[in-house]
Phi, psi and omega in degrees: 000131165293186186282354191268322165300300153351298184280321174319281178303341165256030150281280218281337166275332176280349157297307167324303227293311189301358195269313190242019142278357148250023156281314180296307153352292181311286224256042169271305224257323199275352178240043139061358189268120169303103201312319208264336161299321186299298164348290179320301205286309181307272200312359194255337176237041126314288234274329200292330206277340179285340208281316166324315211229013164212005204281309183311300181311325193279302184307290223298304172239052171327325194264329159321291138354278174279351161297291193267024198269319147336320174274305190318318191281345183284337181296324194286309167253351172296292185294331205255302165353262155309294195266343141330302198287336194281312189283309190280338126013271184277008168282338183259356159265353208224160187265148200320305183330321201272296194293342158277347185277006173256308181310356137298356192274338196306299155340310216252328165316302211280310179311320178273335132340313175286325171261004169260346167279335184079025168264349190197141180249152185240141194248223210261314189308300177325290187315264181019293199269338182291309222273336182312266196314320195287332167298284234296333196295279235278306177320327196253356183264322176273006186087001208022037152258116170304331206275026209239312169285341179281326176263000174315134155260107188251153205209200200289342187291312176302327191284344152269004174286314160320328163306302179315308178309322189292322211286341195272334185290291185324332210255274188268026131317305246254317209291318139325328165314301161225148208276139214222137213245076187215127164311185154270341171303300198315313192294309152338304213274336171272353159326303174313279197326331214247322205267357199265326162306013179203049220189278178335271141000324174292275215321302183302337211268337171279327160315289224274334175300339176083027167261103163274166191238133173242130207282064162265146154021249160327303171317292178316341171273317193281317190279349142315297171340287227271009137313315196251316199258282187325314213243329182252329184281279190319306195277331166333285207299319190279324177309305171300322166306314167306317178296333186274298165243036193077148194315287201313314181271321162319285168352326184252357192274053180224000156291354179308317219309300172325285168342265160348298202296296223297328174291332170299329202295316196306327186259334190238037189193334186045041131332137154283151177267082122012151166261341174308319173295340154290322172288305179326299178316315187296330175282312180280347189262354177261333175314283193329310182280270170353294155324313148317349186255150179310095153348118155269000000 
């Protein structure tokens, strides 16, 4: 397999994976678990479970580290920080529908991010395939009734999803910037590290606020998830991709993500499949393939 099928496939799997944190996400919010503790409490046993198998690598080039620690704390709070904290955040005020329909805006961040930083120029097929894909969101988020995007009622949650989407453009514009002479395990655990200085503080600050996390069942299912897939897996997969075909052609593959949900709801909910959802598919998935292809 190439390295591009290769990135092509720990895309469409870590989109999948982000699909369904945010139903769990959702239903983090319907058992009462405080978003920025769940946050807390995930990266901290990230960081533990990561620490065996990067502590050597990490020590070893310790002054690479400190060469590159500017870039590393905006990766650090943007990617682990910020937008983790921000999403399960804006789930409790705003609906999963609302919230993917803003994580489409991201593709269209990052091509613009990328040429005003200057890590990646985006040429006419990437738009293209960007604008393709981006039809085929809206068609499956509305039903491919316009009156349905048109009457969305946005409220404080959407406005903080927008936070989040700019800090994820910012995190893999960013990742790109420079080539960094770090596995991905490693480069994870210093993200983690950096994003956990700024995590604590959330964590304390919502304690004192009187949201206690009640250790139950369900917390412990929900926080196992979003460890092992969302967080250890998820961010792994996409980090490699970017490195293999760049911010701008990854980016868009997160148009799965409407897609992903509409088939969970169609399997674990028994929802009908519907054609808009067949049109919808048909668009983002010829948007991808379009993005992807070589200028001639």
């Amino acid at each position: 397999m190439s390295k591009n099928a290769i990135a092509y496939t720990l895309l469409v799997a870590a989109t999948f994976v982000w699909s369904a944190n945010f139903i769990v996400g959702k239903f983090a919010t319907l058992f009462q678990v405080p978003p920025l503790s769940l946050n807390f409490y995930r990266w901290t046993i990230v960081w533990i479970l990561l620490l065996p198998f990067t502590y050597k690598e990490i020590f070893s080039k310790i002054d690479e580290v400190k060469k590159n620690i500017g870039l590393f704390i905006i990766l650090g709070i943007t990617g682990v920080s910020i937008f983790n904290s921000v999403v399960y955040f804006a789930l409790n005020y705003t609906q999963v529908i609302n919230a993917l329909l803003m994580i489409s805006v991201i593709p269209v961040t990052v091509i613009f991010l990328s040429s005003i930083i200057k890590v990646e120029k985006f040429n006419f097929l990437q738009l293209l395939g960007l604008i393709v894909s981006l039809v085929g969101v809206v068609t499956i988020i509305t039903n491919a009734d316009i009156n349905k995007i048109l009457s969305l009622s946005f409220n404080k949650g959407d406005i903080w999803m927008l936070v989040a989407v700019f800090s994820w453009a910012l995190y893999s514009t960013l990742l790109k910037k420079r080539n960094l002479p770090f596995t991905q395990l490693s480069l994870l655990q210093i993200f983690v590290t950096i994003g956990l200085f700024f995590l604590f503080p959330q964590f304390v600050g919502e304690q004192m606020a009187g949201k206690e996390i009640t250790y139950n069942k369900a917390f412990f299912l929900i926080l196992t998830f979003v460890v092992f897939f969302p967080s250890m897996f998820a961010f792994y997969a996409w980090q490699k991709a970017i490195e293999v075909i760049g911010p701008n052609r990854s980016s868009i593959f997160l148009h799965l993500m409407p897609l992903f949900g509409a088939i969970m709801a169609i399997l674990i909910f028994k929802e009908k499949f519907e054609l808009y959802h067949f049109i919808g598919a048909a668009f983002i998935i010829s948007g991808i393939y379009l993005s992807n292809q070589k200028k001639s």
